[in-house]
C-alpha positions in Angstrom: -23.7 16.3 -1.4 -26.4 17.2 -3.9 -26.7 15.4 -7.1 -25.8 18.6 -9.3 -23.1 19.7 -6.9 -21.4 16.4 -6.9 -21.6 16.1 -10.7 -19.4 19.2 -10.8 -17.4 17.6 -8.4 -16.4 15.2 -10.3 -15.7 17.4 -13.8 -12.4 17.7 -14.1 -10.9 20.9 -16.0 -9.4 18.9 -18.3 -10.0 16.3 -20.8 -9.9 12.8 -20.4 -7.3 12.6 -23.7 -5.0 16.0 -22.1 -5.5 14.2 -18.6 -4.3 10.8 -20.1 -1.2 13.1 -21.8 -0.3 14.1 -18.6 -0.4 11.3 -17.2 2.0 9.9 -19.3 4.8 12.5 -18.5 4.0 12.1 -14.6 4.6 8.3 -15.5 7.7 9.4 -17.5 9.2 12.0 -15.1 8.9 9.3 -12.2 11.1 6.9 -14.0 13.8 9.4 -15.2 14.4 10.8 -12.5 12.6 14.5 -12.9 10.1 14.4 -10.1 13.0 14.9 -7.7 13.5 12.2 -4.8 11.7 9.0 -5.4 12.3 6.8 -3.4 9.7 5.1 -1.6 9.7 4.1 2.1 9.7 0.6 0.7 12.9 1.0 -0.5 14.6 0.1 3.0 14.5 -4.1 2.8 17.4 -6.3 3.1 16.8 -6.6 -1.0 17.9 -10.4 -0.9 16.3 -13.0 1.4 15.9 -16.3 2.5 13.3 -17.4 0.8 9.9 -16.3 -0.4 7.7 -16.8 2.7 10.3 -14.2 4.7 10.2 -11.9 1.9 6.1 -11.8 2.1 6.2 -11.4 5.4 8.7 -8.2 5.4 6.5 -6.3 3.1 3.1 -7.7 4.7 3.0 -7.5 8.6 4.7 -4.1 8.9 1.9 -2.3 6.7 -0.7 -3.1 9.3 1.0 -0.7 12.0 1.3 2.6 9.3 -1.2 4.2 10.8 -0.7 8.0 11.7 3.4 7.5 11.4 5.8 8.6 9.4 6.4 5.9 6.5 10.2 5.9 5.9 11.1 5.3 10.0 8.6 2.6 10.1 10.4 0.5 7.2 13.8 1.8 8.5 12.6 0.3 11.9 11.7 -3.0 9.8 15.0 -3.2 8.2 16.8 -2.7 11.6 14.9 -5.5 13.2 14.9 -7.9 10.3 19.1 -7.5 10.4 19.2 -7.9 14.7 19.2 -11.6 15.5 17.5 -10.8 18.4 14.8 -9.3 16.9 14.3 -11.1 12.9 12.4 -13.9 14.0 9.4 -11.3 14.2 9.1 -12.4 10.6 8.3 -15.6 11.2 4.6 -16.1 11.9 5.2 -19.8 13.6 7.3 -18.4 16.1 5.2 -15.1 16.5 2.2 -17.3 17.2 4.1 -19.3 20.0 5.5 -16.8 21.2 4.1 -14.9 24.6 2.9 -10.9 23.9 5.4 -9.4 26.2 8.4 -11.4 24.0 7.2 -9.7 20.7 6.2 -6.6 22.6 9.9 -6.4 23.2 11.0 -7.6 19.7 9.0 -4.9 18.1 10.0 -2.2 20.2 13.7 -2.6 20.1 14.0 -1.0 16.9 10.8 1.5 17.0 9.1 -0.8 14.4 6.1 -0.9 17.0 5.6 1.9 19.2 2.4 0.9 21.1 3.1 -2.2 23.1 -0.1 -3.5 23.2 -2.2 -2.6 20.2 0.9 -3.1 17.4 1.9 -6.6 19.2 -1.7 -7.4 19.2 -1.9 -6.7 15.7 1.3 -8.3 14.3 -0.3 -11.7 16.3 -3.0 -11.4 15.1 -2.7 -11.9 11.5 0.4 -14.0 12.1 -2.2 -16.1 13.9 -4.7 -15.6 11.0 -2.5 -16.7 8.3 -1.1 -19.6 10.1 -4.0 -21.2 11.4 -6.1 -20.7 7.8 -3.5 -20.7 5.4 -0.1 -22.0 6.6 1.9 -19.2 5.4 1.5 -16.1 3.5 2.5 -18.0 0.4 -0.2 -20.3 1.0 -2.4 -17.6 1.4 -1.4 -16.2 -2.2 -1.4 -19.6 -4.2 -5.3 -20.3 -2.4 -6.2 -16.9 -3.4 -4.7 -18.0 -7.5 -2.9 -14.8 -7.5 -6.1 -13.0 -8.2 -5.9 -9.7 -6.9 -10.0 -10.0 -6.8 -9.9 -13.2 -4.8 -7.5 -11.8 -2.7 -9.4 -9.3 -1.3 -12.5 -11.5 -0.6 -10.4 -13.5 1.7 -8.7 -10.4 3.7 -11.9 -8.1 3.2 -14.3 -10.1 3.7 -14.0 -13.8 4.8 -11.1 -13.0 7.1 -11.2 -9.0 7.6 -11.2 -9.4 11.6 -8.4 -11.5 11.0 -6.4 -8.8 9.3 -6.3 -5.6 11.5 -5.5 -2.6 9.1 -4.5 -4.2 6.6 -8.0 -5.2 5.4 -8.6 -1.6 5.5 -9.2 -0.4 1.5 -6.2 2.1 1.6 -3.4 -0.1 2.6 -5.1 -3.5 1.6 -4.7 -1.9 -2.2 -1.4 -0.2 -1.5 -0.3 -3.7 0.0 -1.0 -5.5 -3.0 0.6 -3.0 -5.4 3.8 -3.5 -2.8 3.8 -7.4 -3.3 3.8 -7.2 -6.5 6.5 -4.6 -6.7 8.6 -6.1 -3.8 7.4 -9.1 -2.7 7.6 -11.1 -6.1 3.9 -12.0 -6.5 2.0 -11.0 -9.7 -1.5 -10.7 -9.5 -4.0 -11.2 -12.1 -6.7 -8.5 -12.0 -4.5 -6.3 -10.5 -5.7 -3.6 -13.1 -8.4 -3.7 -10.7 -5.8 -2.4 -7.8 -7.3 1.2 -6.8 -4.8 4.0 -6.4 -5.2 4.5 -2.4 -6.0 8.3 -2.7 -3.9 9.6 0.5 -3.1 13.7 1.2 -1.1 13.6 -2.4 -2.9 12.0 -4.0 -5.7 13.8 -3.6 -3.8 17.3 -3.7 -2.8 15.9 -7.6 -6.2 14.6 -8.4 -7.1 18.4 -7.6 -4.4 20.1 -9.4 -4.9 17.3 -12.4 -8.5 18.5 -12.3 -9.9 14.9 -12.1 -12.2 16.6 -9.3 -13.0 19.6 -8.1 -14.1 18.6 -4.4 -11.4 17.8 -2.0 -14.0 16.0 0.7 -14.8 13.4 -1.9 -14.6 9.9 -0.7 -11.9 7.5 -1.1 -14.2 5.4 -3.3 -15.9 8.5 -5.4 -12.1 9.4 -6.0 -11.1 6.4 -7.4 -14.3 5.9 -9.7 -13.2 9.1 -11.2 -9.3 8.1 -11.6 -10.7 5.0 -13.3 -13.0 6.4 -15.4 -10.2 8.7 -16.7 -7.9 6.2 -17.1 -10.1 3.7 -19.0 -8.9 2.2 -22.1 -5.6 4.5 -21.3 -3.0 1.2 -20.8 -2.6 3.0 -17.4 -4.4 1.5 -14.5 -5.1 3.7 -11.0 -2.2 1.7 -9.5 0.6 2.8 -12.0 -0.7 6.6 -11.1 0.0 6.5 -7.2 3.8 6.9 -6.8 4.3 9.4 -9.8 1.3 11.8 -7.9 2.7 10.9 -4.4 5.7 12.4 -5.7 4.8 15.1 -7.4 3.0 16.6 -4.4 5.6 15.3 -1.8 8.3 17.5 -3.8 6.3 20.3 -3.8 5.1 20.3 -7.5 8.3 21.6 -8.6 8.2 19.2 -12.1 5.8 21.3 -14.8 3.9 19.4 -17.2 4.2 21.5 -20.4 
């Protein structure tokens, strides 16, 4: 894109103040209820568990097979296999490791949480493998990283990114960490520095918001913008990405006045 052209691309119609404003009665709407149906494919989890490793595990290995498939089966799919007997010990990465491919092929497909027998099982043994080997368990993994959202992602997006199918990937590594911290118990520190995973909504509200006028941005250009608009706000990227998913997934139907 030419310098001028994506200049203009990124000139939003509004101002940063007015964009901030609105902002705050997306933020609003979300938690009273106004923005219609909220509730996030997330939302299906056994809500009490074991213990802590089970519950990082739950909300971790399941977000590297959301690729290209509808969100709210493939957490209904987790729930049902985390409830089966037959099926929960998919969850735990010592057994997933020992385990032989066709075993946890089977596992995962009982319930539809994995649909391609090969490429998901590879994947959910891989990073089982991953963690286990390097870090012992995915609680390990966050007390090594200091709960530092920064240090974090060096370890999965860099020092161990073939180690992490997907989930090293910048969309869901950043959508995983805002889920851990939402779900999985863990606060980060840096997470202001948590980027707000532009998807198909997202990017649809970032348009109608007017904080850019080019659709065909990329995922990094986008959220250079949402972070420059938001600076100094109290509201980091993060915060933004279920009120906008929202708002576009319920058709726009709440008005900011």
């Amino acid at each position: 894109m030419p310098k001028a052209n994506k200049e203009e691309a990124y000139k939003g119609e509004l101002s940063s103040t007015k964009l901030v404003e609105q902002c705050q009665k997306l933020l609003e709407a979300h938690k009273s209820g106004e923005l219609g149906q909220t509730r996030i494919p997330e939302d299906s989890n056994p809500h009490k568990f074991e213990n802590t490793e089970l519950r990082l595990a739950y909300f971790t290995l399941p977000m590297a097979l959301n690729y290209q498939r509808d969100s709210y089966k493939l957490w209904e799919a987790a729930l049902k296999t985390y409830q089966d007997p037959e099926t929960s010990w998919v969850f735990d990465i010592t057994k997933v490791v020992g385990t032989k491919k066709e075993n946890l092929a089977k596992a995962l497909l009982k319930h539809k949480l994995g649909l391609q027998p090969n490429k998901h099982t590879e994947t959910w043994q891989n990073i089982s493998k991953t963690v286990e080997s390097n870090f012992g368990s995915f609680s390990n993994l966050i007390n090594i990283s200091n709960r530092d959202f920064l240090k974090l992602k060096n370890l999965i997006q860099v020092q161990y990114k073939k180690g992490f199918p997907y989930l090293s990937g910048p969309k869901i590594f950043n959508y995983w960490s805002f889920i851990i911290q939402e779900y999985g118990g863990v606060k980060l520190h840096n997470s202001e520095f948590i980027e707000i995973a532009p998807d198909t909504h997202v990017v649809q509200c970032s348009l109608k918001l007017g904080v850019i006028k080019d659709p065909n941005l990329s995922r990094e250009e986008i959220n250079n913008q949402w972070r420059q608009v938001l600076t100094g706000s109290g509201i980091t990227p993060i915060q933004m990405h279920s009120p906008l998913w929202f708002w576009s997934r319920n058709g726009f139907k709440f008005e900011i006045k």
